[in-house]
Backbone as CSV, one residue per row, in Angstrom:
resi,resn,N_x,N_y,N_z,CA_x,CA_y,CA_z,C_x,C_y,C_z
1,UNK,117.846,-51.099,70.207,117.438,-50.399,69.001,118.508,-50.552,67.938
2,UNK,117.805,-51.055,67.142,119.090,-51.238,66.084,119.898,-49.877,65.419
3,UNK,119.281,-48.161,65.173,119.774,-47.789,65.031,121.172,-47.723,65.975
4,UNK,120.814,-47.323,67.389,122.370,-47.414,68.090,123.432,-48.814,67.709
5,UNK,122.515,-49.428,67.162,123.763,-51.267,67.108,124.776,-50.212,66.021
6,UNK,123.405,-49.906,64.916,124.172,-49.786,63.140,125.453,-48.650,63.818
7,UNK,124.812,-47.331,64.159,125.580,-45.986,64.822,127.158,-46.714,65.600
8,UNK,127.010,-47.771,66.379,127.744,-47.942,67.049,129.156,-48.636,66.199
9,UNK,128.344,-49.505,65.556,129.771,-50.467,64.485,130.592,-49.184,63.931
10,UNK,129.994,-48.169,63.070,130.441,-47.451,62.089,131.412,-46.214,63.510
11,UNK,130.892,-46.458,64.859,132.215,-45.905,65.881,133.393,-46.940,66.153
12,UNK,132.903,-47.871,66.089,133.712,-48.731,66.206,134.831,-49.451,65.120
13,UNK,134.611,-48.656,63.831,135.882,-49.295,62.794,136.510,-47.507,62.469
14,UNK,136.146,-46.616,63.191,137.438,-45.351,63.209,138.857,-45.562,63.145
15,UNK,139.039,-46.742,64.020,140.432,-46.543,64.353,140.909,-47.157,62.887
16,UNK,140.127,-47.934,62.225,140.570,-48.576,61.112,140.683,-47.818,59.889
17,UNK,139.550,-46.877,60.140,139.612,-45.713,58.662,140.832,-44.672,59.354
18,UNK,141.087,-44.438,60.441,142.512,-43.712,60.898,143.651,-44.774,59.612
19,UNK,143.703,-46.238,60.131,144.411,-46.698,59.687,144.731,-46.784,57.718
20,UNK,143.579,-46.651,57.667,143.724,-46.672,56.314,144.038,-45.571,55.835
21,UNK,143.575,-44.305,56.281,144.366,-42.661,55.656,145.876,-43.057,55.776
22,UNK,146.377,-43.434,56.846,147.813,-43.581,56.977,148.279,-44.720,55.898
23,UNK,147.842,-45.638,55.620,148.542,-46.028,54.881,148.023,-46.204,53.145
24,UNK,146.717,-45.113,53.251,146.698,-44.744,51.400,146.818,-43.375,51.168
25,UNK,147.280,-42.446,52.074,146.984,-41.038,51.932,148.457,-40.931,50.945
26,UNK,148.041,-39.765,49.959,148.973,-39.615,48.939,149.682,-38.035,48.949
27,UNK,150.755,-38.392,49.433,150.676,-36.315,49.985,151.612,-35.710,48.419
28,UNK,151.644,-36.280,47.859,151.910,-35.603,46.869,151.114,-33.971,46.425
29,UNK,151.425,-33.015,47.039,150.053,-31.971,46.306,151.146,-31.080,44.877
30,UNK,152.052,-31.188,44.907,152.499,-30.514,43.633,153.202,-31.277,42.458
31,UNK,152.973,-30.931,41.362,153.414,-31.856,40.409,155.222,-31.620,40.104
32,UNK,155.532,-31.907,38.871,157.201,-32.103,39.348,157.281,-30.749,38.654
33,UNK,156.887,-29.791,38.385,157.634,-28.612,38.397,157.267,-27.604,39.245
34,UNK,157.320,-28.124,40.475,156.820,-27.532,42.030,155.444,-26.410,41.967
35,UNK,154.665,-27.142,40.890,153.421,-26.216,41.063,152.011,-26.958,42.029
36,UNK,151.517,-26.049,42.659,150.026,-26.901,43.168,149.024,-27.917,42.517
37,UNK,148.688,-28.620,42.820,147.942,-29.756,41.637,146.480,-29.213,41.887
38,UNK,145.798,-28.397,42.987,144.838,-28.060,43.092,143.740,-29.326,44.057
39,UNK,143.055,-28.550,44.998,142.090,-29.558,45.822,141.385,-30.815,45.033
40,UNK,141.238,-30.265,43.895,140.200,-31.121,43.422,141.051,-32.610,42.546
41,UNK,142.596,-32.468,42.355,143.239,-33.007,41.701,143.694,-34.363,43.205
42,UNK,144.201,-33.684,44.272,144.430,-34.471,45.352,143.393,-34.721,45.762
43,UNK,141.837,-34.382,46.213,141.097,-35.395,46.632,140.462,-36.628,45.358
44,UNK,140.880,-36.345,43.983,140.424,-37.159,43.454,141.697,-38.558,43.538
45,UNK,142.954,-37.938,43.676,144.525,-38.988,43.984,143.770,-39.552,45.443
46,UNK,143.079,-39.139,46.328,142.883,-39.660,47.594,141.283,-40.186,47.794
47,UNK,141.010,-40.734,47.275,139.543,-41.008,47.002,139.036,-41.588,48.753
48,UNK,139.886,-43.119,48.520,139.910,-43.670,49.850,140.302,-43.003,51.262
49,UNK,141.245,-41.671,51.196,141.514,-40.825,52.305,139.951,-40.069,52.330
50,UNK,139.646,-39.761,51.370,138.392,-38.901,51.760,137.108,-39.783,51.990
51,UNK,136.844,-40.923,51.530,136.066,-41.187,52.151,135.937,-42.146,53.818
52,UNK,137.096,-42.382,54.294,137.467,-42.341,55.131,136.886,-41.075,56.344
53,UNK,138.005,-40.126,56.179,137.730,-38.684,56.613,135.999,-38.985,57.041
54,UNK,135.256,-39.181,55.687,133.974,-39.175,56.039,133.669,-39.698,57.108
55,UNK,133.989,-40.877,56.771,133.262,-41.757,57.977,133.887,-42.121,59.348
56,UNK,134.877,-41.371,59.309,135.419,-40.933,61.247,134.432,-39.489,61.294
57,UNK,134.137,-38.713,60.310,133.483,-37.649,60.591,131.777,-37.945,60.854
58,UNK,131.662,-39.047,60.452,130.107,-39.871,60.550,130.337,-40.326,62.109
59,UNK,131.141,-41.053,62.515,131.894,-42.024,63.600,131.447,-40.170,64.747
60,UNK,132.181,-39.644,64.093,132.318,-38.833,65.681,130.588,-38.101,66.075
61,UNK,129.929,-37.783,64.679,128.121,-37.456,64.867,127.985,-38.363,65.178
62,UNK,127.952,-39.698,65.422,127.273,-40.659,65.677,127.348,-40.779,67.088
63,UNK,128.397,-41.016,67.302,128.925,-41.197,68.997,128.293,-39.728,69.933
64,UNK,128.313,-38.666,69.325,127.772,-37.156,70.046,126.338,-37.688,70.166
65,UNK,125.729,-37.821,69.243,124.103,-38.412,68.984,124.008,-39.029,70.020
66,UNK,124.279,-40.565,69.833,124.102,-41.387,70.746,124.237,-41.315,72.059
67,UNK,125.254,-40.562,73.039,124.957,-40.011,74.284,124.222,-38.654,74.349
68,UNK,123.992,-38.103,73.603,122.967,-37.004,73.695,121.502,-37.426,73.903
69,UNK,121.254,-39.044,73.306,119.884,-39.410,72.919,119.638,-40.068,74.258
70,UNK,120.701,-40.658,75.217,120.182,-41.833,75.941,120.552,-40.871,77.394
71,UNK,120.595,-39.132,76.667,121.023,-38.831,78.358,119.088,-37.714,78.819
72,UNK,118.269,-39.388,78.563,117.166,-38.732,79.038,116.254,-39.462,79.911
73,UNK,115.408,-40.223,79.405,114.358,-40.795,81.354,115.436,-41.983,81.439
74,UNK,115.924,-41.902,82.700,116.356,-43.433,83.217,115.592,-43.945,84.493
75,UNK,115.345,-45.051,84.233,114.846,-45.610,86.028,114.924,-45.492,87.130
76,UNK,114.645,-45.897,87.819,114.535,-45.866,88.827,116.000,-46.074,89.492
77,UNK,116.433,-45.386,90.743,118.164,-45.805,90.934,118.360,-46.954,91.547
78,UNK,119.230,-47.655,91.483,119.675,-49.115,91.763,120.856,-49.329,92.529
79,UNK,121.216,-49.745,93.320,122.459,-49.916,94.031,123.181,-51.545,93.395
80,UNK,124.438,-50.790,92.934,125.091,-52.153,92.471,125.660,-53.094,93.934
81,UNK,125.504,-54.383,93.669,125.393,-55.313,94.366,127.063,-56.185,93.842
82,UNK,126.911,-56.284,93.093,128.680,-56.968,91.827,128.688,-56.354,90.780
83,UNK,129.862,-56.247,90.522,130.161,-55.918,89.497,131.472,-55.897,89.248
84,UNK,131.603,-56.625,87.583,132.645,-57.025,86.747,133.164,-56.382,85.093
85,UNK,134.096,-55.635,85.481,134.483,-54.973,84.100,135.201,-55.691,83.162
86,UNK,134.318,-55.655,81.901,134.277,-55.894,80.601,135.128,-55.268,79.729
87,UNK,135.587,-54.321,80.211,135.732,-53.386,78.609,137.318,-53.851,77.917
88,UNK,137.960,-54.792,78.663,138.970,-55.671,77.776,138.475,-56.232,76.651
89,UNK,137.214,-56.568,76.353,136.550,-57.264,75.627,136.766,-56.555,74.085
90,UNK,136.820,-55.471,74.319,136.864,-54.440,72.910,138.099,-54.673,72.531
91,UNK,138.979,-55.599,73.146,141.020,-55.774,72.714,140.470,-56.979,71.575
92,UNK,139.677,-58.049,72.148,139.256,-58.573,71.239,138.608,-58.400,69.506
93,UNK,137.943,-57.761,69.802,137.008,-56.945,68.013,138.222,-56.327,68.163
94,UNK,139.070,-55.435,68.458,140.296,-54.772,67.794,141.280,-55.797,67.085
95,UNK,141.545,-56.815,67.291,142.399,-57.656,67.036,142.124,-58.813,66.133
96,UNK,140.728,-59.553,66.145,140.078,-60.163,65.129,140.205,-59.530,64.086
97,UNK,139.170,-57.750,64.265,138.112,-57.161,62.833,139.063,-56.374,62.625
98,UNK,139.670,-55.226,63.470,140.599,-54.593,62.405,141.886,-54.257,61.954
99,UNK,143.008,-54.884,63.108,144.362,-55.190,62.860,144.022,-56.392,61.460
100,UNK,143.431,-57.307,61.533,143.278,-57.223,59.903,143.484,-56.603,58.830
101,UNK,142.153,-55.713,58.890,142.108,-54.758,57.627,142.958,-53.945,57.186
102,UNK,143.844,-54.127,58.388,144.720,-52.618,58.016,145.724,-53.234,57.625
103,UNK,146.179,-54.959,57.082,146.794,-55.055,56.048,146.515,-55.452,55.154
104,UNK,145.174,-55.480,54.925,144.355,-55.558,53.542,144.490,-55.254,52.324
105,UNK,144.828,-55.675,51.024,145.475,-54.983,49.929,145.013,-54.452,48.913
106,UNK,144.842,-53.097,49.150,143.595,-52.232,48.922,144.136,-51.722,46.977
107,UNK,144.834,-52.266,46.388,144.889,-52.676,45.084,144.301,-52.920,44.417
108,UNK,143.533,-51.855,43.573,141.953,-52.680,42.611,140.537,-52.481,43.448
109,UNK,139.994,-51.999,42.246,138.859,-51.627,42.545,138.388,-53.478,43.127
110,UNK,138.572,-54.385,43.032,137.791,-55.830,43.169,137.955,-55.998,44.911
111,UNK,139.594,-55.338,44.732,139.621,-55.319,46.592,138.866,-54.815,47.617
112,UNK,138.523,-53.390,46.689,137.640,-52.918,47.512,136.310,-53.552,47.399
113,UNK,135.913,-53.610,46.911,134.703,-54.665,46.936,134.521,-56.015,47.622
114,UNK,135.392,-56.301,47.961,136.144,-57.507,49.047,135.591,-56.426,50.111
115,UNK,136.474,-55.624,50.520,137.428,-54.907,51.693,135.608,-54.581,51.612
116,UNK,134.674,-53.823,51.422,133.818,-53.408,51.531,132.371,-54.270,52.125
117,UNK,132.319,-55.728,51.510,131.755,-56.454,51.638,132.193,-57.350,52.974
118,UNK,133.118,-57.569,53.141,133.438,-57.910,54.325,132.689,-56.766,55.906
119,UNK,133.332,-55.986,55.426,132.856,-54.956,56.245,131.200,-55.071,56.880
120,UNK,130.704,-55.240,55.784,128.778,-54.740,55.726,128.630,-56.557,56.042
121,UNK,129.298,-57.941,55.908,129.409,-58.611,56.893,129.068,-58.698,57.879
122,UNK,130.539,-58.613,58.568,130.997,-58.118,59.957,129.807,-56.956,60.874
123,UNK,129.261,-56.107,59.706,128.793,-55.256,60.818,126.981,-56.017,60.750
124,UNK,126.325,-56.737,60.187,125.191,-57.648,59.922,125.869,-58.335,61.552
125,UNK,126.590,-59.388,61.453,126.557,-60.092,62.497,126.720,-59.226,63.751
126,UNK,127.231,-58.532,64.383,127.546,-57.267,65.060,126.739,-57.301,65.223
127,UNK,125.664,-56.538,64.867,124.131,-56.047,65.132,123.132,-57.160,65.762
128,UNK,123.444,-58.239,64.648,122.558,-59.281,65.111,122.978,-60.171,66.303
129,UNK,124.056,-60.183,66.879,124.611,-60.665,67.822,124.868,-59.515,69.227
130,UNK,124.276,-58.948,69.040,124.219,-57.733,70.117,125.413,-57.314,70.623
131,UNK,126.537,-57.342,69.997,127.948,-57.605,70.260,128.598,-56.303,69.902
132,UNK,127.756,-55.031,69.871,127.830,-53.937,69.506,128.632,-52.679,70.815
133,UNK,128.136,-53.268,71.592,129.312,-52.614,73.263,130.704,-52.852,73.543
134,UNK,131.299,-54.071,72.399,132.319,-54.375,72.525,133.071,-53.550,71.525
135,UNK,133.445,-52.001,71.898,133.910,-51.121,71.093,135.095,-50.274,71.303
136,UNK,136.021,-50.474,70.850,137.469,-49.892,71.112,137.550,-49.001,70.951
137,UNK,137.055,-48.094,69.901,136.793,-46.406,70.044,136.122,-45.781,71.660
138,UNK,134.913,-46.735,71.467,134.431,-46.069,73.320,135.072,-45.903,73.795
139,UNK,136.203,-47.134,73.799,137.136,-47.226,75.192,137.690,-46.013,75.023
140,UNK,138.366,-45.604,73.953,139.902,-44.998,73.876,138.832,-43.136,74.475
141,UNK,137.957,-43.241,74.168,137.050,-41.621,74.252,136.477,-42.101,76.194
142,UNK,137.266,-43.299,77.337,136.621,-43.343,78.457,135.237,-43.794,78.677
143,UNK,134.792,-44.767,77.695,133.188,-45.747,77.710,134.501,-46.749,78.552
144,UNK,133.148,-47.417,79.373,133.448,-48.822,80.217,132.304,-49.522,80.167
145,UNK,132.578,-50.707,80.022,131.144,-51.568,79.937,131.355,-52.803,80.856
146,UNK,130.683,-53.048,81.816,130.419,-54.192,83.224,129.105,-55.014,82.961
147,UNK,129.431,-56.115,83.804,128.634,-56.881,84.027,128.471,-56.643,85.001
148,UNK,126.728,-56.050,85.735,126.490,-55.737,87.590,125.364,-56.399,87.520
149,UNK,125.283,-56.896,88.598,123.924,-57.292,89.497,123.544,-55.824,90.639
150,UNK,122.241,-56.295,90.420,121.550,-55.071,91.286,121.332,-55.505,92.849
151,UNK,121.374,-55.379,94.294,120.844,-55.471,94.777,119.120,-55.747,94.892
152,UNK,118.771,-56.757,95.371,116.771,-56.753,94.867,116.334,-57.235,93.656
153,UNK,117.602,-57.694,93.131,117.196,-57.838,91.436,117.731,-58.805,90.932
154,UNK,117.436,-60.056,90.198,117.951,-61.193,89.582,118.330,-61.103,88.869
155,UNK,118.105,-60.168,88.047,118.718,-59.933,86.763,120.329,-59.510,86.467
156,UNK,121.171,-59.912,85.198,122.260,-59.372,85.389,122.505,-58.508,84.019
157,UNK,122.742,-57.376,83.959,122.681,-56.617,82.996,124.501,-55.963,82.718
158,UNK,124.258,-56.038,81.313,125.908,-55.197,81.029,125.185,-53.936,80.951
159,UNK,126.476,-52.843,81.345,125.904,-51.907,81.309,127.249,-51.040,80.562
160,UNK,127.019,-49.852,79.619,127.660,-48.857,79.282,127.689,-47.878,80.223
161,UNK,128.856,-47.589,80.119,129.135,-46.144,81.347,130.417,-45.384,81.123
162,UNK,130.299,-43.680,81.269,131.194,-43.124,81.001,131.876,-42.700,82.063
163,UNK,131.533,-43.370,82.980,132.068,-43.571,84.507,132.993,-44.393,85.168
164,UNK,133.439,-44.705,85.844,133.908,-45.830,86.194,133.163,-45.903,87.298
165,UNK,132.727,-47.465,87.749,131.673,-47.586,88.581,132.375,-48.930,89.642
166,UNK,131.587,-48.872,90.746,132.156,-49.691,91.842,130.792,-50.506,92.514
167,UNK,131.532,-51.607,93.451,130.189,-51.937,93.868,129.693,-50.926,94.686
168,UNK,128.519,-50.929,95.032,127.488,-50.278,96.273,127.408,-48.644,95.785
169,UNK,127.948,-48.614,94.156,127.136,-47.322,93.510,125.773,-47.198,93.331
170,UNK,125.230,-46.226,93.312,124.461,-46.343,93.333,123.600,-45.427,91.926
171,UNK,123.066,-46.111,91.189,122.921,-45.212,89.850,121.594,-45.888,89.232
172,UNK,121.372,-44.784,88.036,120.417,-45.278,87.228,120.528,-45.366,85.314
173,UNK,119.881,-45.973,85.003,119.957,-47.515,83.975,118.959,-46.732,82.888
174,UNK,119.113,-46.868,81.363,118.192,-46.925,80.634,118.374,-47.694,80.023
175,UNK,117.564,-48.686,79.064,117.627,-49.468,78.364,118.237,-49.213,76.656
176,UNK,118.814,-49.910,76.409,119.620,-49.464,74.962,119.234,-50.693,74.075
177,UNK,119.281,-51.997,74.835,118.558,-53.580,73.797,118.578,-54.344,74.401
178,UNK,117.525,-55.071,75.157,117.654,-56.486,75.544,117.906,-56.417,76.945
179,UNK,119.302,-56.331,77.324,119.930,-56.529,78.403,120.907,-55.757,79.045
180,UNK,121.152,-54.988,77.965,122.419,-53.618,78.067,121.553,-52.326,77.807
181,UNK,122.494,-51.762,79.148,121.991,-50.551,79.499,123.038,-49.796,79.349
182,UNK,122.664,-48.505,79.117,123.570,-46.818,79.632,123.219,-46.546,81.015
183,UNK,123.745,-46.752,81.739,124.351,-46.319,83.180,124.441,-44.717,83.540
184,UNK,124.197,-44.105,84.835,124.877,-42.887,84.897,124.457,-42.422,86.439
């Protein structure tokens, strides 16, 4: 379902809007004759901190949503047969997409429009490449994602799990797109 792909990217670049408060947040709050500048004076000096803020605050509804939504009919139970953990895979998208950005030179409104467009990019192919499980926020909040074969079953499915899972578990699967499942 593409909403969980879209839900999932916008969990998956947190650590980057972390990164960016840290390095545009402006703590200046009083002017030079030690008076308050007022909320509305510092969130307008912090434009990019606040909308940030937002969207780790989007990032964290999203991620609550999304296991709230998929913790309902699952299949039938399955006994894992192999299984191979994935979730190194998310060191990768951390290290391509956003140790990047976070020295990005967020100077000028044109940058951001760069810095922005890149983004809505990155998260197009993401989606369309089903490449949306490979997420470094999951990890760091205890998501694991495997490659298992089922006993009885040809098929080989990645699966999301907030578990850590072994062979000859024995669990059940809902479908999330294609081939990847939520586990539990």
């Amino acid at each position: 379902m593409t909403k969980y792909k879209i839900g999932l990217y916008i969990v998956s670049l947190v650590l980057l809007f972390v990164s960016i408060i840290i390095k545009k947040v402006d703590y200046a709050i009083y002017d030079q004759h030690h008076v308050f500048i007022g909320y509305k004076a510092i969130a307008l000096k912090n434009v990019p901190t606040v909308m940030c803020l937002f969207f780790i605050l989007l990032g964290g509804i999203i991620y609550k949503l999304f296991f709230y939504e998929l913790d309902g009919d699952f299949a039938h139970p399955k006994t894992i047969k192999s299984i191979e953990n994935i979730s190194n895979n998310h060191l990768s998208f951390l290290a391509t997409y956003i140790l990047p950005f976070v020295t990005f030179d967020f100077a000028g409104c044109r940058n951001w429009l760069l810095f922005f467009f890149m983004i809505i990019i990155i998260g197009i192919i993401y989606v369309k490449t089903n490449f949306f499980y490979t997420n470094p926020t999951l990890s760091l909040f205890g998501v694991y994602v495997y490659y298992i074969d089922f006993e009885n079953d040809d098929q080989r499915i990645i699966a999301i799990s907030r578990k850590k899972l072994l062979s000859h578990d024995v669990v059940r699967r809902r479908l999330i797109d294609e081939n990847i499942f939520f586990v539990k």
